[in-house]
N, C-alpha and C positions, 0 to 999 in steps of 0.2 A: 447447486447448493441450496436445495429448498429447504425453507427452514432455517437457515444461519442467519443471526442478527448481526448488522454489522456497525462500524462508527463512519465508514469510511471506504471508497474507492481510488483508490491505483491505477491510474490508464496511463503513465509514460512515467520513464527516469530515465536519468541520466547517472554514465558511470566515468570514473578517473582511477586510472593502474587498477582495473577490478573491482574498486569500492563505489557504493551508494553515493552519490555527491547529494541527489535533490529528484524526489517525485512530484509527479503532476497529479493531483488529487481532487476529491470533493468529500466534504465532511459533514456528517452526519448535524442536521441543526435542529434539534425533536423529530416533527414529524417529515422533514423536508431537507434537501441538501442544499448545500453554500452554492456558491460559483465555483467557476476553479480556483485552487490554492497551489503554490510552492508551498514544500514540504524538503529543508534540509535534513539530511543524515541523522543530524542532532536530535532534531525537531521529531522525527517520525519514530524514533529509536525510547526519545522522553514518550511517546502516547503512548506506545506498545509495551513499556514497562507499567505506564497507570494501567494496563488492563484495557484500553481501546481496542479492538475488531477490523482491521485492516482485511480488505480482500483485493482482488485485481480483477480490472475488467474495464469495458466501455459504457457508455450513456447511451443511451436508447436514444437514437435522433428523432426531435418532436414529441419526444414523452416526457419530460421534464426529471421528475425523479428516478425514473425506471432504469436500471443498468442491467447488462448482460453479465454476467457474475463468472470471475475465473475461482483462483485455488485461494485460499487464507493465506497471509502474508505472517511470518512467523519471527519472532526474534531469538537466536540461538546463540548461548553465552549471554556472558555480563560485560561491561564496560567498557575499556578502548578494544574488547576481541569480542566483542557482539559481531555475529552475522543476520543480517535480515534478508529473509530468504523465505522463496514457496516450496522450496524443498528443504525437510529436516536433517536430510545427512550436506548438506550443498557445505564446501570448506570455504564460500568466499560470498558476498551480498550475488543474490540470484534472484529474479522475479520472472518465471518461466510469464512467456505470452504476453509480456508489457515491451509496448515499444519503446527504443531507444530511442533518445532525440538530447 
C-alpha cells in the first residue's frame, strides 16, 4: 500500500455471532502513533464515517512507528446494517489477515 495515508492500524479483533465486538489498534497522533487502543464497534464505525483511514496490519518490532500494512478497512452501509469489512462485497463485519483474539 505505498502511498496510502492512514489514521490508524488494525492488528487484532475480536467477534460475537459474526459481528465486530472490539479492535486492537494504534492511532495516528500527527506525526507519530499512540500505544495500543480498544476500539468498540461503535467507536471504530463513528471514525470511519468522519472520514478516518483505517488499514490492518502489524507493528514493525523495534521500529516504533513503522507497520507492515495489510488491505483498507471499509465501512459498507449505514447505521445498525453497517458492515466493516476488507472486503467490499463481505455480507457480515470481516477483517481478512487480523488475528482473532
Amino acid at each position: 500500500m505505498a502511498g496510502l495515508s492512514y489514521d490508524g492500524v488494525i492488528e487484532a479483533a475480536r467477534y460475537r455471532g459474526g459481528q465486530l465486538q472490539w479492535v486492537r489498534a494504534y492511532e495516528r497522533r500527527g506525526a507519530t502513533f499512540s500505544d495500543v487502543v480498544l476500539l468498540d464497534r461503535g467507536q471504530l464505525i463513528t471514525q470511519l464515517q468522519r472520514g478516518r483511514r483505517f488499514v490492518t496490519g502489524r507493528r514493525t518490532e523495534n521500529m516504533a512507528g513503522s507497520f507492515r500494512i495489510g488491505k483498507r478497512v471499509q465501512l459498507i452501509g449505514q447505521g445498525g446494517q453497517a458492515v466493516v469489512s476488507t472486503d467490499a462485497t463481505a455480507p457480515s463485519d470481516s477483517l481478512d489477515d487480523v488475528p482473532i483474539v
